[in-house]
N, C-alpha and C positions, 0 to 999 in steps of 0.2 A: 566698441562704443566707448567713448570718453565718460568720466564717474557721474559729470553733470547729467547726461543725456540717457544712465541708466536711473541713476536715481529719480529724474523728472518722469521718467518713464514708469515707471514704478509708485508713482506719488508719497517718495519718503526723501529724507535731508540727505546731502550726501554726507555728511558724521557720520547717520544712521544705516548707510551704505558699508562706511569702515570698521564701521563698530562690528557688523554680523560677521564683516569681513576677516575682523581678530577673534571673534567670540568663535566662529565656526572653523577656522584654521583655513579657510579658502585659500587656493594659491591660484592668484589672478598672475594673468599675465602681463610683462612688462615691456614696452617700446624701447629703442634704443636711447631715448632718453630720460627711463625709468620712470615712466608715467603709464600709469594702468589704462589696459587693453581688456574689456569683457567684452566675452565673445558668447556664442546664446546660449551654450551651457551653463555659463553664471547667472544669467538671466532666468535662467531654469530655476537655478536652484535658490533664486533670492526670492524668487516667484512662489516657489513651494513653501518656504519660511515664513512667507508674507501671510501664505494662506495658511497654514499650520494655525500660526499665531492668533487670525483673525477665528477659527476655531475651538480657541480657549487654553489652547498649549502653551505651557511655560518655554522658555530658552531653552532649559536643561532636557527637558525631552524633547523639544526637537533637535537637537543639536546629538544625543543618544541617535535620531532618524537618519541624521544628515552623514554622520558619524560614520554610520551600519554603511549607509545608500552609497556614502566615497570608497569605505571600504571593499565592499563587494563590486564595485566597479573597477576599482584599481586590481583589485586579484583577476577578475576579468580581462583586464588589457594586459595584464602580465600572464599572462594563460595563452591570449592571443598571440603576444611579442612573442614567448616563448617555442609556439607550434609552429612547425614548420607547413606553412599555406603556400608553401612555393606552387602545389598542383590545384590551387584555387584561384581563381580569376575572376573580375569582373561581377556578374552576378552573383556568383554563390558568396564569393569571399560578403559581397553586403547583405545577403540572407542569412550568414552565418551572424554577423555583428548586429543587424535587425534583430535575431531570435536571442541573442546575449541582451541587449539594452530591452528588450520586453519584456525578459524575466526578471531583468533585476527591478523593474519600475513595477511590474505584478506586486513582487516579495516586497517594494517598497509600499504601493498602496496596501498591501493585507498588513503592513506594521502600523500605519496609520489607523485602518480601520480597527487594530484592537487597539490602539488607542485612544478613537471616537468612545469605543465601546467603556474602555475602563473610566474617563469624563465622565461617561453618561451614569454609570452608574454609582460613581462617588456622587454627582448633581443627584441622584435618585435617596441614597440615604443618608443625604444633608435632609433635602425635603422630610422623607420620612422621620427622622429626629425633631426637625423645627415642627411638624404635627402635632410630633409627642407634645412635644414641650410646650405647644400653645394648648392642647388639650388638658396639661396638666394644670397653664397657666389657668385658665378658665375656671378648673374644677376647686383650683383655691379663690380665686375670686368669690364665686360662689358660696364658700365654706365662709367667707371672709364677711360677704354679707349675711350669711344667716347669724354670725355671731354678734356682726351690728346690730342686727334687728333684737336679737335674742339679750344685747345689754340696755340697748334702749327700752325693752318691754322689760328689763329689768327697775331701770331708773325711774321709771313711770310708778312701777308697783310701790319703789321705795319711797318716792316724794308722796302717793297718797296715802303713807303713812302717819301715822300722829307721833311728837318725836321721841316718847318714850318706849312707843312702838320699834322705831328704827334701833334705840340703841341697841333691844333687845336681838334685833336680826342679825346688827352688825356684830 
């Protein structure tokens, strides 16, 4: 697919298509006249980026995700290139690269979801702190008016004094 027709697909600019494109080190591929070719592995993983992010993740950790996920797949296909599947054929050879790309997309989902998990519980003791701190705020307000009240029953006492009275108080 041409960048316009991934990124409309996608519903983001094509900039912002290029931009993930340099931030994540993607290597798209190229036509003979050097104009990017995404093929549905990119779309995968712009897909995943897209949703990472709309989950509250910065760049930097998902790009840590994306980072692991290219890794582990590229050792994968060099493992594969590597072994000799000459007596594999047909079905098995795509049984075997089926059970390769579900484990790495497992070990990818279980790195997301401790990542849900670590969100969740930094969003857990902000809340808990912002409790605090409105609980504290509260208990000075509090304090704040009782020593209102406690200078105005002051000022009261003083004014119904007589003023020879007062100087002696003050």
């Amino acid at each position: 697919m041409k960048p316009n027709e991934v990124a409309k697909k996608l519903e983001i600019s094509t900039e912002t298509l290029y931009k993930y494109e340099r931030y994540f080190n993607l290597k798209i591929k190229r036509n003979e006249d050097n104009n990017r070719i995404y093929e549905d592995k990119d779309m995968d993983i712009f897909q995943n980026i897209l949703e990472l992010k709309e989950r509250g993740l910065g760049l930097a950790q998902i790009k840590g995700i994306v980072d692991k996920t290219v890794e582990v797949a590229e050792r994968k296909i060099e493992v594969l290139n590597n072994s000799s599947f000459d007596q594999f054929q047909g079905k098995d050879f795509e049984l075997i690269v089926t059970n390769v790309i579900s484990r790495n997309l497992e070990g990818t989902g279980k790195q997301i979801g401790v990542l849900q998990d670590e969100v969740a519980t930094g969003f857990k003791d902000i809340i808990q702190r912002m409790d605090t701190m409105l609980k504290r705020q509260d208990e000075v307000i509090v304090e704040r008016e009782k020593k209102v009240i406690e200078l105005e029953e002051e000022i009261e006492r003083l004014k119904s004094l007589k003023w020879w009275q007062r100087k002696k108080q003050v």
